[in-house]
C-alpha positions in Angstrom: 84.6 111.6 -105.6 83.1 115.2 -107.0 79.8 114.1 -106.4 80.5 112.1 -103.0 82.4 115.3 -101.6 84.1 113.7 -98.1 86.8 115.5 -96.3 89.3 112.6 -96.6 89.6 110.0 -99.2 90.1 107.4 -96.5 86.4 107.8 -95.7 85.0 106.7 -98.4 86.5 102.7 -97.4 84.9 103.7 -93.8 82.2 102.1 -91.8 80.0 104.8 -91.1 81.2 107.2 -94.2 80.9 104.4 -97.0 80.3 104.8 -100.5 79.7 101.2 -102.2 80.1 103.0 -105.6 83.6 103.4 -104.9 84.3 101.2 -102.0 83.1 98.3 -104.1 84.8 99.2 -107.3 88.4 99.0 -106.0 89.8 98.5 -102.4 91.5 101.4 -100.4 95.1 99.1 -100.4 94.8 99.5 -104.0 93.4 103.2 -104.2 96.3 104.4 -102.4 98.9 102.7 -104.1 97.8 104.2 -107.6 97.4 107.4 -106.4 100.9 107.4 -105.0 102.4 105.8 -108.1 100.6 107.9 -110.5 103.3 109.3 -113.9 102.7 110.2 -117.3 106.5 110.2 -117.5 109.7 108.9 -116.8 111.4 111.4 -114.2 114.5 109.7 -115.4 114.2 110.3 -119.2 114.0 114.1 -119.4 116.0 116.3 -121.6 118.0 118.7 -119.7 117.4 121.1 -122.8 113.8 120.4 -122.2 112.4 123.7 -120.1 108.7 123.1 -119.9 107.7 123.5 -116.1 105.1 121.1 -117.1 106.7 117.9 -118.8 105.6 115.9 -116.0 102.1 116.3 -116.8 102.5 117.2 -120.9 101.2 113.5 -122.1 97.6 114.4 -120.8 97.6 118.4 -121.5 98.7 117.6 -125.0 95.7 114.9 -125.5 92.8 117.5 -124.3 94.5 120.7 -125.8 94.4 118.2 -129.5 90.3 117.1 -128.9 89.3 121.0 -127.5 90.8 122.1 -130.9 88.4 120.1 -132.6 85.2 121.7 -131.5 83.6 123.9 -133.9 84.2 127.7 -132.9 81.1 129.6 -132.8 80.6 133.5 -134.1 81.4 134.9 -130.3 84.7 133.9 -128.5 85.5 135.0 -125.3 89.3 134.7 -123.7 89.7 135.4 -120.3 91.8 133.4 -117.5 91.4 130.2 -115.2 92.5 129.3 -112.1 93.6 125.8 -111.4 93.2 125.6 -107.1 96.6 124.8 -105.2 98.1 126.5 -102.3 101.3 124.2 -102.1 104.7 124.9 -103.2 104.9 125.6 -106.9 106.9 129.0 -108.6 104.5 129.1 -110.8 101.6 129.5 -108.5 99.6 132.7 -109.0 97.1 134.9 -106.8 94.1 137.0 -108.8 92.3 139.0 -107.0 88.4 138.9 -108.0 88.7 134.8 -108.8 86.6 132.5 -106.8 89.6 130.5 -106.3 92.7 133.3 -105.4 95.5 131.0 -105.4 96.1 128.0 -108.2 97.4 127.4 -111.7 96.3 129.9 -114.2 95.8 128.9 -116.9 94.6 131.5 -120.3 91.6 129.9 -121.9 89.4 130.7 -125.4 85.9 128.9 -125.5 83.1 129.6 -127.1 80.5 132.0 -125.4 78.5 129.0 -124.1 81.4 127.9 -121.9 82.7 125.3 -124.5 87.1 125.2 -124.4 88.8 125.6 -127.9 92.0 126.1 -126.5 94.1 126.8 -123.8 97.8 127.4 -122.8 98.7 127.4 -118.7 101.0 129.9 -117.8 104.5 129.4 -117.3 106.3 132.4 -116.5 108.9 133.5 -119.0 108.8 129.9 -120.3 105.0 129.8 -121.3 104.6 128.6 -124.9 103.7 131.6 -127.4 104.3 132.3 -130.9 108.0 134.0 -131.2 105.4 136.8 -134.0 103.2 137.4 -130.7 105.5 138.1 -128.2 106.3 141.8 -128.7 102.6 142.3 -128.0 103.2 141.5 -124.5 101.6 138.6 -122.5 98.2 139.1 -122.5 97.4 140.6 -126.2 100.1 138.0 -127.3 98.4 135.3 -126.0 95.0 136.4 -127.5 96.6 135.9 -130.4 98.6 132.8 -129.9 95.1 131.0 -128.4 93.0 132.4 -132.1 96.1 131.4 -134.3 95.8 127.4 -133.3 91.9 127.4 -134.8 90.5 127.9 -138.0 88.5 131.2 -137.8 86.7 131.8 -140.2 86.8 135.8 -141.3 85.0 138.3 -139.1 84.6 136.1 -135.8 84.3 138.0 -132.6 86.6 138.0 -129.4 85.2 139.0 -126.4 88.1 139.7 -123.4 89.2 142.2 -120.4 91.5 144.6 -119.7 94.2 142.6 -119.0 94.4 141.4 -122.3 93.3 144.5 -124.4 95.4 146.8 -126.7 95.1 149.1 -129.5 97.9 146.8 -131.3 96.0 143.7 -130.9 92.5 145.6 -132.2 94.7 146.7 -135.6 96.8 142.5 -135.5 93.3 141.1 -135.5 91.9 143.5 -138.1 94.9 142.7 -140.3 93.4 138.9 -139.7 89.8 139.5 -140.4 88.7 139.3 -136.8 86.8 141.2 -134.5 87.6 142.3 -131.1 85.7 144.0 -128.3 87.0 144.6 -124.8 87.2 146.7 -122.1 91.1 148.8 -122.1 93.5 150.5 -119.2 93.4 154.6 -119.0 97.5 154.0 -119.7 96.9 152.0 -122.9 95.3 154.4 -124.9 98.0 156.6 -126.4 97.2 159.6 -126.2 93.3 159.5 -127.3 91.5 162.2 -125.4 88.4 161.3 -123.6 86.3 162.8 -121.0 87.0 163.0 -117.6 85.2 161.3 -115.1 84.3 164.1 -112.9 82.9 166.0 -115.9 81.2 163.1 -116.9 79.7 162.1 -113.4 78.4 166.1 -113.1 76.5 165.6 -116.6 74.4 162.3 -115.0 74.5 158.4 -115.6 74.8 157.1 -119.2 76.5 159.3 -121.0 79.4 158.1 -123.0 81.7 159.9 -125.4 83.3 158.3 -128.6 87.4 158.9 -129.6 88.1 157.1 -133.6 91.6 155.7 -133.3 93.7 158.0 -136.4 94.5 154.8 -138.0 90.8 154.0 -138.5 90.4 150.5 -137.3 89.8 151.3 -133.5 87.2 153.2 -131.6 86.9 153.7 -128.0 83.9 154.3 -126.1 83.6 156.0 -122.5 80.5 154.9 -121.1 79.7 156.2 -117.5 77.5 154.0 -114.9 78.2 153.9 -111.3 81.8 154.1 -112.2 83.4 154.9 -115.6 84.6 152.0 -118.2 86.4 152.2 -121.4 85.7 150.0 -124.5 88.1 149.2 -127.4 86.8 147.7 -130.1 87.4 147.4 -134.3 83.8 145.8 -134.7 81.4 149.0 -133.8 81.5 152.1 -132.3 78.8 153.4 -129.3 76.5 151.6 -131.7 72.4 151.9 -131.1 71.6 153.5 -127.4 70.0 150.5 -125.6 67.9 151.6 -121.6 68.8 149.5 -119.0 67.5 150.0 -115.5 69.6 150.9 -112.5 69.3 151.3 -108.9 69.7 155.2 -107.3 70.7 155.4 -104.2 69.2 158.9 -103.7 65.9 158.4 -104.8 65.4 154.9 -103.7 63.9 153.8 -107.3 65.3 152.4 -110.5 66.2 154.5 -113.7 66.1 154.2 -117.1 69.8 154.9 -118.1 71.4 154.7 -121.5 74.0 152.0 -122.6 76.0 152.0 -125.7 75.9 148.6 -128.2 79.1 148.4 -127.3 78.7 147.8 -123.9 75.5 145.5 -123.9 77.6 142.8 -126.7 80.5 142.6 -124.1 78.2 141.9 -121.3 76.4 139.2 -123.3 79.0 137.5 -124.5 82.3 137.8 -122.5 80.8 135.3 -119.5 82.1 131.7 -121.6 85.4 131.7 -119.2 82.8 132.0 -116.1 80.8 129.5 -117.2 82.8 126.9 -117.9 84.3 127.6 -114.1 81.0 127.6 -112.8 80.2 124.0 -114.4 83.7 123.0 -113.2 83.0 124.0 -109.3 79.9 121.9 -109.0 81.4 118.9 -109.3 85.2 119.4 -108.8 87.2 116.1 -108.2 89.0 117.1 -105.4 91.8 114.9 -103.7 94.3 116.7 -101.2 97.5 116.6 -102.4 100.6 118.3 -101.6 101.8 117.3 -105.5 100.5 120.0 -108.1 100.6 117.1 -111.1 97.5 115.4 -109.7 95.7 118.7 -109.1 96.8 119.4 -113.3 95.5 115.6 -114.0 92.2 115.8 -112.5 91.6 119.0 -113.6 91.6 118.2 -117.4 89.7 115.0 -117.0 86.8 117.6 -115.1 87.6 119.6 -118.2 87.0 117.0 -120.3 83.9 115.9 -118.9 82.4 119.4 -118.6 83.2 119.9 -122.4 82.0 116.5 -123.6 78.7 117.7 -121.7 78.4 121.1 -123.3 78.8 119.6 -126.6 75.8 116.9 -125.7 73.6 119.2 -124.6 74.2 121.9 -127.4 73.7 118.4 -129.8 70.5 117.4 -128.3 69.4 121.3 -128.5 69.6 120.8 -132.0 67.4 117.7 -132.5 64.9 119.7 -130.1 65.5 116.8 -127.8 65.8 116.6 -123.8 69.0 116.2 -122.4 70.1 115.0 -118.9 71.9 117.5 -116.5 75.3 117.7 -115.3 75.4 115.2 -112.5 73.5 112.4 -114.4 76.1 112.8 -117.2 78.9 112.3 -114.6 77.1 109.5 -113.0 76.6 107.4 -116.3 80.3 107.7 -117.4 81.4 106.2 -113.8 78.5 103.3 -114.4 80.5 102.9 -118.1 83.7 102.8 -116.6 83.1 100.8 -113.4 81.4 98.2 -115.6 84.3 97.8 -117.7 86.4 94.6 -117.7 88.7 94.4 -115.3 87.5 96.5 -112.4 84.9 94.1 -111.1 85.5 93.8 -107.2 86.7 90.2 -106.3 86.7 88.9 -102.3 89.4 88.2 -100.7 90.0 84.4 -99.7 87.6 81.5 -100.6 83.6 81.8 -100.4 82.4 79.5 -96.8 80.5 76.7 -97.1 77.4 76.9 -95.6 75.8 74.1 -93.4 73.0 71.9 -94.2 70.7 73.9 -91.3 72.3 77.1 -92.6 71.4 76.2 -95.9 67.4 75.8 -95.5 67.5 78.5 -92.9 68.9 80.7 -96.3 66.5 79.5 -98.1 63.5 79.8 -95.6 64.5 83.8 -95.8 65.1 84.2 -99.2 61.7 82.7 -100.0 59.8 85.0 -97.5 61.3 88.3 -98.5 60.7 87.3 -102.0 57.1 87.5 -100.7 57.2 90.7 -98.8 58.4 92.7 -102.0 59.1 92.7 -105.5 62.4 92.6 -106.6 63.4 96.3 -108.6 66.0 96.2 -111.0 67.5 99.3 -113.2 67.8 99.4 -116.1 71.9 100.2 -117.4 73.0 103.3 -118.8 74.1 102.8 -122.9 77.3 102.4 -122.4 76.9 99.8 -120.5 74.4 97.7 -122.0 75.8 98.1 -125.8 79.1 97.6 -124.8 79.0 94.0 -125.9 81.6 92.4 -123.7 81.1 90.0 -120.1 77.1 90.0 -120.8 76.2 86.2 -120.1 72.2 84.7 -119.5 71.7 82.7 -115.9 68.7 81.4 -114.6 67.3 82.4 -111.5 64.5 80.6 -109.4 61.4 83.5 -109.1 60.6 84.9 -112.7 60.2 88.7 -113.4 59.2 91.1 -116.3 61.2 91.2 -119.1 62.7 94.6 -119.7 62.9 94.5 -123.2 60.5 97.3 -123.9 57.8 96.2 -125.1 57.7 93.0 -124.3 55.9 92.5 -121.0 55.9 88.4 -120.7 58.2 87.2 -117.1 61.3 85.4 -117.7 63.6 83.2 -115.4 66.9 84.3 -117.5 69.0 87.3 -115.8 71.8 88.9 -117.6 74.7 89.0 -115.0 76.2 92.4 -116.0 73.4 94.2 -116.6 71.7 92.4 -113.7 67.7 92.9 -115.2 65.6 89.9 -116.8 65.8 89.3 -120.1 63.2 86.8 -122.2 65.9 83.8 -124.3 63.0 81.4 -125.9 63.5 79.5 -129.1 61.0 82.2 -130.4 61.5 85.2 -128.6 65.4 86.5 -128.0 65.0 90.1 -125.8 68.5 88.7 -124.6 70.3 89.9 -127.8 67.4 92.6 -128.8 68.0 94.4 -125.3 72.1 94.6 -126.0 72.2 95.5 -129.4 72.8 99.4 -130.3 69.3 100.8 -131.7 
């Protein structure tokens, strides 16, 4: 249903609107009354000293926050927040302005700078979960924390985040750890560092910056003016080597050549992992409507789940110098996988008619004439599928076909009934088991 984007769910069961993928995989009766019935939990059960918002939904949050944690973390981190879309009733629905999505869930997220998740915590008001040692650094610097003190860092690893997040205490916590940290900081968090102001700074031209050592010695902050001014904290490096980078002028209707700290080009390079993750997660968003905020949670961390398992393919078959499929392939061959399990194979309702003798040879008669016309075309199963070694039974069929056991190219009679291509099963040539067996 990410992929097949329809308006209502009903739609998809509908005549003109029909999508046998789904439509033939499980009936709407049957849709509906799982969707409705849908718990992780026993309302019944809780604890009334339990004061997670989220119990309802814990079970499934638990089981992705444990396999995200067991991705390996790369040099550059990047922590930044996520929103979760939901307009219903929920206290602890959030708005952020800026976010493609204004109103949802947020939820604080660390991944690596090529969009992979290594943790995450959603946000819970007073009640969200965090380290009782973090929380006098406030939410945001705290949580930085709290997100890097679930993994195994190894020493000097870099963390990339905004403003929200950044303060001079957290640059001198993560220096204490061995860590790195980079990121842009508020005029009203730097405490009492002097820096140039932006109207001297604007009168002097684009790209200058200025350079403030904290007195401790472990921070430095850079003022770096642009169209507008930023400010950089960071323990890692200073301004750093002077980079060009061309910019538009409005006034002379040509691009410039204007200076940019270090600093400023590593933030810019590797702060985007939050964005990209989102961006992967808004192509093919599994979208239900729904008035209950659990089911958005759910299917949100199974899209999570299948955005990180495809990261981590494509970073693996990167490494063997081998192609990979895209996003929507990947998505398409877990659905084959788990469509072709046992169990959800669509049975008709009532018992088969019996056709009449004239009906019969009429069949027949057609069946023999459009076997003429055109060759049949079979495709071939994805992996999953065809090495699952379960329900895969031989029939024979009247015409014969090529056997698709590459590379045998003799025609065959035998069909395998999941798989649905022809297979060769001779006394002295088995494709049948050769095709299903994992190479």
């Amino acid at each position: 249903m990410g992929v097949f984007n329809l308006p209502r769910y009903r739609m998809y069961w509908g005549t003109r609107t029909r999508i046998p993928l789904i439509a033939d995989t499980m009936n709407f009766n049957r849709f509906s009354r799982l969707r409705s019935f849908v718990h992780l939990v026993d309302n019944t059960s809780k604890d009334p000293d339990n004061l997670d918002r989220l119990w309802k939904v814990r079970p499934v949050i638990d089981i992705v926050q444990k396999k995200t944690q067991t991705i390996s973390p790369s040099e550059h981190l990047s922590c930044d927040e996520q929103m979760v879309p939901f307009t219903g009733n929920l206290d602890i629905k959030q708005y952020i302005r800026g976010k493609p999505c204004l109103w949802g869930i947020k939820i604080f997220v660390l991944c690596n700078a090529d969009g992979r998740v290594l943790s995450f915590e959603i946000y819970q008001g007073k009640k969200t979960n965090m380290a009782e040692e973090y929380k006098s650094f406030g939410l945001g610097a705290g949580m930085v924390l709290n997100l890097a003190g679930r993994l195994q860092l190894v020493e000097f690893t870099k963390l990339y985040f905004d403003n929200f997040f950044t303060s001079l205490a957290l640059l001198e916590r993560l220096s204490e750890m061995g860590l790195y940290g980079t990121g842009t900081i508020r005029s009203n968090r730097l405490q009492g560092a002097r820096l140039d102001t932006d109207s001297d700074m604007k009168k002097r031209g684009r790209g200058l910056f200025c350079e403030v050592v904290a007195s401790s010695g472990y921070t430095c902050l850079v003022k770096w003016m642009d169209n507008r001014s930023v400010i950089l904290a960071s323990n890692m490096i200073g301004s750093g080597a002077v980079n060009k980078v061309r910019r538009w002028c409005k006034q002379t209707k040509a691009y410039l050549q204007v200076d940019q700290p270090q600093v400023v080009s590593l933030y810019n390079q590797y702060m985007g992992g939050v964005d990209k993750i989102d961006q992967i997660l808004s192509y093919y968003r599994t979208f239900i409507r729904s008035k209950k905020w659990t089911m958005r949670l759910i299917f949100h961390m199974v899209d999570l789940s299948i955005c990180n398992s495809w990261l981590e393919y494509v970073a693996d078959r990167k490494a063997k110098a081998e192609r990979s499929m895209d996003l929507l392939s990947f998505r398409m061959e877990i659905t084959e996988a788990l469509t072709s399990a046992e169990g959800m194979t669509p049975r008709r309702r009532g018992r088969p008619r019996s056709l009449t003798s004239s009906e019969e040879d009429e069949h027949e008669n057609v069946d023999e004439s459009a076997s003429r016309k055109r060759k049949m075309k079979f495709q071939r199963p994805c992996s999953a599928v065809k090495n699952d070694a379960f329900s895969h039974w031989p029939q024979k069929v009247k015409g014969q076909s090529r056997c698709k056991n590459s590379p045998c190219v003799l025609k065959t009679r035998t069909m395998c009934l999941k798989c649905n291509v022809p297979l060769c099963l001779e006394e002295d040539k088995n494709c049948f088991k050769e095709f299903h067996i994992k190479k």
